[in-house]
N, C-alpha and C positions, 0 to 999 in steps of 0.2 A: 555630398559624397566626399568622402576623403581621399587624399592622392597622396598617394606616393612623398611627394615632396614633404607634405605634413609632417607624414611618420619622420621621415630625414631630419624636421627641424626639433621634435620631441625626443628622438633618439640621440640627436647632438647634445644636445640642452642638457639631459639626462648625464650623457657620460660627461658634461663639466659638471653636474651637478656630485658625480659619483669620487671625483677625486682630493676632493679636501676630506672624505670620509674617514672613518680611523679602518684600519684593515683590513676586519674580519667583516664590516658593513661594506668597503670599499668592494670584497670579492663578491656579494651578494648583488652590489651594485651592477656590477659588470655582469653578472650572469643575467639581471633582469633585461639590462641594454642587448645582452648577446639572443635574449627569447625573441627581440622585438625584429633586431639584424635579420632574425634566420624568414623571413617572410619577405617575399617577392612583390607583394602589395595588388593581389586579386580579392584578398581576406579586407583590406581596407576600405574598398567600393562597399561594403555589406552597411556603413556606417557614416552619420552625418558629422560628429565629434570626434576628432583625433583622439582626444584621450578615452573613450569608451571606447575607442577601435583597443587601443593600447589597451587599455584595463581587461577587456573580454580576452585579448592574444595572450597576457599574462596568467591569466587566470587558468584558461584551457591549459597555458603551456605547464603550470604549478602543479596542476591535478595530473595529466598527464606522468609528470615525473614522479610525485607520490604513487602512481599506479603501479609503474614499472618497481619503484625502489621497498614498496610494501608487496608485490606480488609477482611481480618481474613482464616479462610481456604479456601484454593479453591476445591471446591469438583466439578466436572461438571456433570451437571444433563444428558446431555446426548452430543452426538459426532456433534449433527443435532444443529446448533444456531437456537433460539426460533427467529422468522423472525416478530414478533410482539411485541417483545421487547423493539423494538428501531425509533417504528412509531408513528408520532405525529396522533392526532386526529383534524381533519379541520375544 
């Protein structure tokens, strides 16, 4: 199981890893360290290897943000698809 502390030493390591970068890798850096911050460490118990804990929280958080910036929130209006949505008119 992963703890807590783990993610703390991966996430450290990570932002000295992210400061010798050249800028515009350097901001990218930062934002990957800031996905890993924003978790309280309940998501990390799900996992025996830090870094697959890391890699999956990355990954969700990546898709996540492509969802919002190609479609903006997803809120779903209800669980039943709208069955007329998607029907051409003859």
């Amino acid at each position: 199981m992963v703890t807590v502390t783990d993610m703390k030493i991966i996430i450290e390591r990570w932002k000295k890893g992210t400061r010798p970068l050249k800028v515009h890798d350097m901001k990218s850096g930062q934002k990957v360290v800031g996905m890993l911050e924003k978790y309280d460490g309940t998501e990390f118990g799900l996992f025996d290897d830090p870094f697959e804990a890391a890699t999956f929280i990355l990954l969700v958080g990546m898709l996540k943000e492509q969802d919002l910036n190609n479609h903006g929130p997803v809120v779903p209006d209800t669980i039943i698809p709208d069955l007329n949505k998607n029907r051409t008119i003859a």
